[in-house]
C-alpha positions in Angstrom: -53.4 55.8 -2.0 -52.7 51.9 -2.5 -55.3 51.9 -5.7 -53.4 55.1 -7.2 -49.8 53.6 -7.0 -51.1 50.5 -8.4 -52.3 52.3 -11.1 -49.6 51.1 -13.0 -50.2 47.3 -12.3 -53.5 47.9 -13.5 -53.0 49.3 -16.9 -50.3 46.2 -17.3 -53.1 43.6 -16.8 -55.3 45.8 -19.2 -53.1 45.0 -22.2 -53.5 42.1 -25.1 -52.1 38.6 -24.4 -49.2 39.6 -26.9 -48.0 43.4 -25.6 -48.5 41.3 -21.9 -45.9 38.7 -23.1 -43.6 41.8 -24.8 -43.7 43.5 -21.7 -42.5 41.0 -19.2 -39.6 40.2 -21.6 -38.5 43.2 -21.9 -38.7 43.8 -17.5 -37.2 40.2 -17.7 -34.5 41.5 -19.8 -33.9 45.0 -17.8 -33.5 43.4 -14.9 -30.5 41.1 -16.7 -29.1 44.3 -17.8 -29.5 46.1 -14.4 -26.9 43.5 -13.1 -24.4 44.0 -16.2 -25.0 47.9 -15.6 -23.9 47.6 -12.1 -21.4 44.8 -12.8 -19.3 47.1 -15.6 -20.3 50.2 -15.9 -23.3 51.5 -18.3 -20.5 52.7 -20.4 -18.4 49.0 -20.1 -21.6 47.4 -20.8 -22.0 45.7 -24.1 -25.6 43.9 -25.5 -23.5 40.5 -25.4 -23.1 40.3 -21.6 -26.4 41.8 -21.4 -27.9 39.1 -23.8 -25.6 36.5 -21.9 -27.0 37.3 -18.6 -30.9 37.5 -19.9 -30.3 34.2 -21.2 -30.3 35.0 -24.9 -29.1 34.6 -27.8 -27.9 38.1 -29.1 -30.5 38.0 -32.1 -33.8 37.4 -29.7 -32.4 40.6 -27.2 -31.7 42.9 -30.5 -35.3 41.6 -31.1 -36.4 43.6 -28.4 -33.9 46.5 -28.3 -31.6 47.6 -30.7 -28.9 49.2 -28.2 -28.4 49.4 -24.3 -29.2 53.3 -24.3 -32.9 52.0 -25.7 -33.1 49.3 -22.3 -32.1 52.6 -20.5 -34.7 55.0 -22.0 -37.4 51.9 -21.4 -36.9 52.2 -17.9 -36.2 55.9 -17.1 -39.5 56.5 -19.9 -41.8 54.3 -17.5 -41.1 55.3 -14.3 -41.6 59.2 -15.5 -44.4 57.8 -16.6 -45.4 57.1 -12.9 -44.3 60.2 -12.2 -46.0 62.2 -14.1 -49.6 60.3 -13.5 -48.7 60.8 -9.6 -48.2 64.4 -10.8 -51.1 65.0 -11.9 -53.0 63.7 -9.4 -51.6 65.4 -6.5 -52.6 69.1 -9.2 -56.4 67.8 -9.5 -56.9 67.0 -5.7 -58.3 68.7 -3.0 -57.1 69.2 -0.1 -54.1 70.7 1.5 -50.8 70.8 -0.7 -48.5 69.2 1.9 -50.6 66.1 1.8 -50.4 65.9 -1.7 -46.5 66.8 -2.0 -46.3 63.7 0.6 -48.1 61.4 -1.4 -46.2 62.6 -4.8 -42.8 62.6 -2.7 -43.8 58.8 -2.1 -45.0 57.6 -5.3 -41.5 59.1 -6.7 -39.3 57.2 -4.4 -41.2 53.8 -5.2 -40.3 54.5 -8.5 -36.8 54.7 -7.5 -36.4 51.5 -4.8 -39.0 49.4 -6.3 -38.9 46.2 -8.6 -36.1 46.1 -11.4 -37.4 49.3 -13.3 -36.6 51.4 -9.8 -33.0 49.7 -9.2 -32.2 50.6 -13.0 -34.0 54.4 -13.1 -31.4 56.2 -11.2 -28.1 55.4 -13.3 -26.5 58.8 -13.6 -26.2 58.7 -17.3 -28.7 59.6 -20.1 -29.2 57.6 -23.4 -26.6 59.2 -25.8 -29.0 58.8 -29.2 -30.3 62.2 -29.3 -33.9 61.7 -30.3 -34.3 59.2 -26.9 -32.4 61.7 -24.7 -35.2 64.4 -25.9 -37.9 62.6 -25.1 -36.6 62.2 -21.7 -35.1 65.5 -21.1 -38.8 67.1 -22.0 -40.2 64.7 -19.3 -37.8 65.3 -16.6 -38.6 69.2 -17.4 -42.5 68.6 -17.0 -42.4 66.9 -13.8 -40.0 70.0 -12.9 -42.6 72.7 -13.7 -45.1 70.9 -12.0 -43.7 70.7 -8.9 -42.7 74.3 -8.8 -46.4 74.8 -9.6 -47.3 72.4 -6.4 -45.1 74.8 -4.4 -45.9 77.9 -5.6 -49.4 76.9 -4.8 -48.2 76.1 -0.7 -46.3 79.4 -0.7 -49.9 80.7 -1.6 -52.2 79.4 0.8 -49.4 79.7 3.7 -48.2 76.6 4.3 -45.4 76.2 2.9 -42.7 78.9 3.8 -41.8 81.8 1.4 -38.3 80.9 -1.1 -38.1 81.0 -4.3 -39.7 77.3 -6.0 -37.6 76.5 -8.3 -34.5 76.3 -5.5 -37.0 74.4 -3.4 -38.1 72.1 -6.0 -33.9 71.5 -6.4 -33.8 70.3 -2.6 -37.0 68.2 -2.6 -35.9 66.4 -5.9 -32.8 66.3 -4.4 -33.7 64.5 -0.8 -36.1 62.2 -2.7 -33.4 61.2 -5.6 -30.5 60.4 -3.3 -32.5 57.1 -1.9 -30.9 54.8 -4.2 -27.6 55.3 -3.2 -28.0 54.2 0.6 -31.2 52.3 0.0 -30.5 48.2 0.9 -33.5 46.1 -0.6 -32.7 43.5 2.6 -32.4 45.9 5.5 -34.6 45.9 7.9 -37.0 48.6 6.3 -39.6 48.3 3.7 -40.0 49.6 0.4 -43.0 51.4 1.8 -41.9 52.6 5.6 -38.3 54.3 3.2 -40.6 56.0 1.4 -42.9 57.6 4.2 -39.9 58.5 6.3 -38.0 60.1 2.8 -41.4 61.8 1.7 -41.6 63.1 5.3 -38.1 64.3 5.6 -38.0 66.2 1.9 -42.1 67.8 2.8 -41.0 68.9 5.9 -38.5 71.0 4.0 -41.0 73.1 2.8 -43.6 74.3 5.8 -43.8 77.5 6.7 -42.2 77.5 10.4 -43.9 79.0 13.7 
């Protein structure tokens, strides 16, 4: 499970010198913004401050990005990303569906606690240029159908309890995506033990009873 959520990692250290260098600016530079995002608000938050606290000069960040919502759709666009590769994998293997819901449930809260994409993936606000807030929208709306499929699929085989999936899929999302609210990056908990005990919680959910 380690080499599959480090899947991302790998295809990082698999680019050119150059899109390596782009890359960790940009992360350098979301995780600036993260802190201005929190500080005043995604809407009070202006590419200045965000420049300011990236240690910038306004022209280099607008090198990079050309507005705040396109540092917001770089980080919700990646960690779909993740989601969507753990997606897919939990589809293509064997094996009961419960285990597989577990290790997607998993994956999708490390995406969420994580590093500086997860502490800026959860803002409760969409980029407002339409064309970005698309792209995302038809992501969000994959990863949706395919975990009704994965539930449909336990309804099938019994082991997951009969409801309708597309309520079901609403409380498991829901479970997972309330982490970041509560989560504390120095409690006494790691990134990984939230996770199991979140994935564990939101799975359980779903078996079929008796």
């Amino acid at each position: 499970m380690d080499q599959d959520l480090n899947k991302h990692s790998n295809e990082t250290r698999g680019m050119n010198r150059r899109e390596r260098k782009r890359e960790e600016a940009c992360l350098d530079i979301l995780g600036a913004a993260t802190q201005v995002f929190r500080e005043r608000g995604f809407a009070g938050a202006g590419m200045r401050e965000i420049a300011a606290a990236a240690g910038l000069s306004a022209a280099t960040l607008y090198y990079y990005f050309h507005s705040k919502d396109e540092i917001l759709y770089f980080c919700q666009d990646r960690t779909l990303d993740r989601t969507l590769d753990a997606l897919q994998l939990a589809r293509k293997t064997r094996g009961p569906v419960a285990e597989r819901m577990m290790t997607l449930a998993m994956t999708h809260v490390l995406c969420l606690i994580e590093g500086v994409e997860g502490t800026a993936a959860h803002f409760e606000v969409d980029p407002v240029t339409p064309g970005l807030r698309e792209a995302i929208t038809a992501k969000r709306e994959r990863y949706k159908d395919g975990i009704c499929a994965l539930i449909a699929l336990g309804i099938r085989r019994k082991e997951f309890r009969r409801c309708k999936p597309k309520f079901a899929m609403r409380g498991f999302l829901g479970a997972l995506n309330w982490t970041p609210h509560w989560y504390q990056p120095d409690g006494p908990d790691s990134v990984q033990e939230v996770a199991r005990h979140i994935a564990e919680y939101a799975v359980a959910g779903l078996l079929k009873r008796g």
